[in-house]
PATIKE-781089 format. One record per residue (C-alpha): residue number from 1; x, y, z. Coordinates in steps of 0.5 Angstrom, whole numbers, plus 500, padded with zeros to 3 digits. Example, Ala and Ser with C-alpha at 12.3 -4.5 7.8 and 13.67 -1.06 7.14 Angstrom:
<1 <525 491 516>>
<2 <527 498 514>>
//
This chain:
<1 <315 817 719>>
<2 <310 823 720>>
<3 <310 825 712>>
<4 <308 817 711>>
<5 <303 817 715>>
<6 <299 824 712>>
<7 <302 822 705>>
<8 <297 815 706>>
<9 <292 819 711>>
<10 <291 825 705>>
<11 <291 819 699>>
<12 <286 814 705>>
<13 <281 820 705>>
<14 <281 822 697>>
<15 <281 815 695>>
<16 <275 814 699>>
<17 <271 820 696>>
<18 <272 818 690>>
<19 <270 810 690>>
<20 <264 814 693>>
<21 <263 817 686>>
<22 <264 812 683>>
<23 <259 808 687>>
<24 <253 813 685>>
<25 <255 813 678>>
<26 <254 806 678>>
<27 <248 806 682>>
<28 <245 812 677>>
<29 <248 809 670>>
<30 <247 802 671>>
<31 <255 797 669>>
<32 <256 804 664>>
<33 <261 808 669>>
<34 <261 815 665>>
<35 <267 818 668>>
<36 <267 824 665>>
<37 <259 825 669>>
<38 <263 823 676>>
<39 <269 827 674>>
<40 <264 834 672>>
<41 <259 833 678>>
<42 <265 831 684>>
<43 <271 836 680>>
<44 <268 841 687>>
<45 <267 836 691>>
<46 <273 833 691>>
<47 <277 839 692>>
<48 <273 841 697>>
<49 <274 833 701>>
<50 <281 835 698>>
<51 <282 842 703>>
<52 <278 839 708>>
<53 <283 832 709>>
<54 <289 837 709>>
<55 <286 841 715>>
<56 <286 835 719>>
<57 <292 832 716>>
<58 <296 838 719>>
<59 <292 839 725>>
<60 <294 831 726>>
<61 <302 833 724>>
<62 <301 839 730>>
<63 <299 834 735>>
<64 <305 830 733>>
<65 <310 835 733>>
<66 <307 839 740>>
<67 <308 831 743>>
<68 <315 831 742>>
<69 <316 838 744>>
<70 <314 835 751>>
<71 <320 831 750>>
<72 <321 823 751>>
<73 <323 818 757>>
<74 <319 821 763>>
<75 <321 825 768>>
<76 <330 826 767>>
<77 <331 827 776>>
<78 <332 834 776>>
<79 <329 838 782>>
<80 <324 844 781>>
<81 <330 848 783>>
<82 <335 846 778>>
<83 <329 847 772>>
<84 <327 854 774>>
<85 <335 856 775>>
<86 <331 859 783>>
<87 <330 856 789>>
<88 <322 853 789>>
<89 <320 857 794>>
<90 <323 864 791>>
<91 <319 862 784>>
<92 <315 866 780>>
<93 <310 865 773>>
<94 <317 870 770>>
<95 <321 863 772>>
<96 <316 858 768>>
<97 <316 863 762>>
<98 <324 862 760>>
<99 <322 855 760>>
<100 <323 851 753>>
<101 <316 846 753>>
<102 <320 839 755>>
<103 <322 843 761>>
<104 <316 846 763>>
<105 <314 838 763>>
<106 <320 836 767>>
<107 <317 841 772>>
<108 <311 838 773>>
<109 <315 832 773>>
<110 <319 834 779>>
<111 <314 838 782>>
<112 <309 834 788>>
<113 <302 835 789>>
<114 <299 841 793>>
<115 <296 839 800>>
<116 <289 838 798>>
<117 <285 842 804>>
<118 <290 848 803>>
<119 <288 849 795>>
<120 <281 854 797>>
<121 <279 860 794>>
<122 <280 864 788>>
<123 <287 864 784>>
<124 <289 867 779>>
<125 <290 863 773>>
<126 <295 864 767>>
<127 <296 859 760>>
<128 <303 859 759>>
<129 <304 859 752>>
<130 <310 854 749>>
<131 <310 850 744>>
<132 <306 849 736>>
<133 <300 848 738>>
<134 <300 855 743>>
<135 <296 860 740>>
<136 <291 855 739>>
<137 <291 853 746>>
<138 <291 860 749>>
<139 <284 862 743>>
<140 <281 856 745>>
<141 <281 857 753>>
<142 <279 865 753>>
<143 <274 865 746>>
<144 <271 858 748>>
<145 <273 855 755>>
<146 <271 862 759>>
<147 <269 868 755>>
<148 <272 872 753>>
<149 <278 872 757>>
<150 <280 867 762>>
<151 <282 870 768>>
<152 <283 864 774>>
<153 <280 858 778>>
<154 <278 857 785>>
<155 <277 851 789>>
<156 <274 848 794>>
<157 <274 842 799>>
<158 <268 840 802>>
<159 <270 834 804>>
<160 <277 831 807>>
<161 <279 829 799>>
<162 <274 831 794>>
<163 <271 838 792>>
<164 <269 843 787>>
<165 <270 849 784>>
<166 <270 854 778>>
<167 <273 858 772>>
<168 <273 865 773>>
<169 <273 870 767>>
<170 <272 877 765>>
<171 <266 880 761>>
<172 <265 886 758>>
<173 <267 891 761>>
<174 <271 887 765>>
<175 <265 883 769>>
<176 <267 877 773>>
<177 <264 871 771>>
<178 <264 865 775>>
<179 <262 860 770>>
<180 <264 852 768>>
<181 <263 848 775>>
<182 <268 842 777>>
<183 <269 836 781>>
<184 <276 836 785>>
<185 <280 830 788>>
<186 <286 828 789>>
<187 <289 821 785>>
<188 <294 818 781>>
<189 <296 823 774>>
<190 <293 820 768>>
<191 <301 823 765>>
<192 <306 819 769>>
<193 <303 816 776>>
<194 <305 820 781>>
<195 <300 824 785>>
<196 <296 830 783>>
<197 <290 835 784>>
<198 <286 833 779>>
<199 <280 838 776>>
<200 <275 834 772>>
<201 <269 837 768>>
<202 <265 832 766>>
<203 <259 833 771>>
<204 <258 839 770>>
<205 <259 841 763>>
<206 <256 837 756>>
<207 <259 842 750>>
<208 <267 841 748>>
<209 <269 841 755>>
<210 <266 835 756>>
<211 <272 832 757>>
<212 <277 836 760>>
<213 <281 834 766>>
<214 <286 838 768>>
<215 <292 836 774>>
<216 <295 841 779>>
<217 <302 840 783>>
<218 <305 846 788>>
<219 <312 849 786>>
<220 <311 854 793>>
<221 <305 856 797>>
<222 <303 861 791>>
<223 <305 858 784>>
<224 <302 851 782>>
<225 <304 848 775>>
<226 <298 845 771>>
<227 <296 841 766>>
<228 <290 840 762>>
<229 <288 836 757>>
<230 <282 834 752>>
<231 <280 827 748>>
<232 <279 831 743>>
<233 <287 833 743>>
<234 <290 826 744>>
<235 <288 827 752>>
<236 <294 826 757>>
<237 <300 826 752>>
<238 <298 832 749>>
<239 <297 837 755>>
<240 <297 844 755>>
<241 <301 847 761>>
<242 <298 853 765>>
<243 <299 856 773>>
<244 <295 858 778>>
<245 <298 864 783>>
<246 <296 866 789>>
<247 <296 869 794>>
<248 <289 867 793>>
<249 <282 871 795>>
<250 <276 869 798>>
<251 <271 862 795>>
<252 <264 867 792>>
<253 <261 861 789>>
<254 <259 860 782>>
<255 <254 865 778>>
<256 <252 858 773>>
<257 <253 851 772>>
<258 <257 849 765>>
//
């Protein structure tokens, strides 16, 4: 099913470049087509389309099979002990790392969100890389998202559901950088209905990053598992997992919006 639909994304694409030379030849030429014309001056641009639509394809497929590596049918009923193979208030980051990426999702599936008021100040924060499409997830958030390394968030609830926060990220020479402001509110999950710490971007940041939103939920006092997700990557069936751990440190403030 998935080589159909890239064999027919791949054939769509260049087809559609060809008509398009073929239509400049007609318009350029009058009803005489000359092919041999079309086929010397698009022979470079074809090639070009060719490779370009054969990136998309295979980020296509990627996305594909990053979504099924989440597994299928929800949440299977397992507790957050019997997934991390560890009592929940005994776990760490280390016990999230062995986890394949469908049982890192039924972690977050099992897990309960956090008391909003108690989720204040500055965590550390670490991408967990599972899945095709984790390279590209952990570059993405340390030379785009929070350059050039992300390092954590913080939080802050300034009122009795909502709140704002930022990214913390190391410059050079290990500077902190307090960047990327975001809204916090608790709701429904946008991934499968239950309750969530929902950190959202599009108040504040206009780039890429428009439209990420990320998803908390607490496995003990000092280890959260998270979710985030952009339009661009399919949204909330695509997202990438991550961690915020504590013991937290004091809120600073942002240095900058966006």
């Amino acid at each position: 099913m998935l080589k159909s639909m890239i064999i027919f994304f791949l054939q769509s694409c260049i087809t559609s470049r060809i008509t398009k030379r073929i239509k400049k030849g007609v318009q350029d030429h009058g009803k005489n087509i000359n092919f041999y014309k079309i086929k010397e001056e698009g022979f470079i641009e074809l090639g070009i389309v060719l490779v370009f639509c054969t990136v998309i394809a295979l980020s296509f497929a990627a996305t594909g099979v990053n979504v099924l590596q989440n597994g299928i049918g929800g949440w299977n009923g397992k507790s957050v002990t019997e997934i991390l193979g560890v009592p929940a208030d005994k776990a760490t980051v280390k016990d999230i790392e062995k986890l394949s990426k469908a049982d890192v999702m039924q972690l977050f599936y099992a897990a309960d969100a956090p008391s909003f008021e108690r989720i204040k100040g500055e965590y550390k924060g670490q991408i967990i890389n599972v899945g095709i499409l984790a390279l590209p997830t952990d570059y993405l958030t340390h030379h785009f998202f929070c350059p050039p390394r992300w390092v954590g968030k913080a939080f802050f609830p300034f009122e009795k559901d909502k709140g704002w926060g930022y990214n913390v990220c190391y410059g050079e020479g290990n500077k902190t950088i307090r960047m990327r402001k975001m809204d916090t509110y608790m709701g429904v999950s946008n991934i499968d209905k239950k309750n969530s710490f929902h950190i959202h971007y599009a108040s504040y940041n206009s780039d890429l990053f428009y439209t990420m939103h990320d998803e908390m939920r607490k496995i003990n006092d000092n280890l959260y598992i998270g979710m985030g997700y952009m339009a661009i990557t399919g949204g909330s069936i695509n997202p990438f997992p991550f961690v915020h751990i504590g013991p937290p440190t004091p809120w600073v403030g942002i240095d900058h919006d966006g």
